[in-house]
C-alpha positions in Angstrom: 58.1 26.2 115.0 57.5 30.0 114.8 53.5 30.9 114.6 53.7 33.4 112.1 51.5 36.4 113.6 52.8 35.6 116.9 54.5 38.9 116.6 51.2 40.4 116.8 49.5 38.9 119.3 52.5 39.6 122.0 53.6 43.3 121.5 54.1 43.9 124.8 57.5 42.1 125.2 58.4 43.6 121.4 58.3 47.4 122.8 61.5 46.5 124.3 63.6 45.0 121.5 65.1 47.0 118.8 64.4 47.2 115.4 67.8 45.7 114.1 66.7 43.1 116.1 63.7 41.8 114.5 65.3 42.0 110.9 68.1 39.9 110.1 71.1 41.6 108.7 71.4 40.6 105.1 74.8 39.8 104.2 76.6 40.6 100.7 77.2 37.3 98.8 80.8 37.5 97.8 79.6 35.5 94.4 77.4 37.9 93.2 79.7 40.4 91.8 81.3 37.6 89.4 78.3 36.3 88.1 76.9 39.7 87.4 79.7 40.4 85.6 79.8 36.7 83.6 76.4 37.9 82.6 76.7 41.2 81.4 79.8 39.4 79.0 77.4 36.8 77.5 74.7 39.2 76.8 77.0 42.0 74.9 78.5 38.9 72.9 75.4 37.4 72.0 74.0 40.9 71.2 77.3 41.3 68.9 77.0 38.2 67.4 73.0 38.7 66.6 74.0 41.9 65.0 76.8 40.5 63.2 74.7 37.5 61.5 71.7 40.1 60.3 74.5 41.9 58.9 76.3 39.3 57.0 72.6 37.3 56.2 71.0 40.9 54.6 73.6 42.9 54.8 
């Protein structure tokens, strides 16, 4: 188990590592895209459908 201000207390042996080193890399979830665009659909449908039931209930 990682203490977590470890870091901290041994900067000596960190001067030598690189940055890109001590962040992981994130990597792009192949899912995301889909689902952003699931959920752009359903909110411009519900949106339409709102609109359409105020408009045919006092319209």
């Amino acid at each position: 188990m990682n203490k977590p201000f470890s870091n901290l207390i041994n900067k000596d042996k960190d001067k030598n590592t690189s940055l890109s080193k001590k962040f992981p890399v994130k990597k792009e979830n192949e899912k995301s895209n889909p689902l952003i665009i699931f959920g752009a659909a359903v909110s411009l449908i519900s949106i339409f459908l709102l609109l359409y039931t105020i408009n045919s209930k006092f319209g």
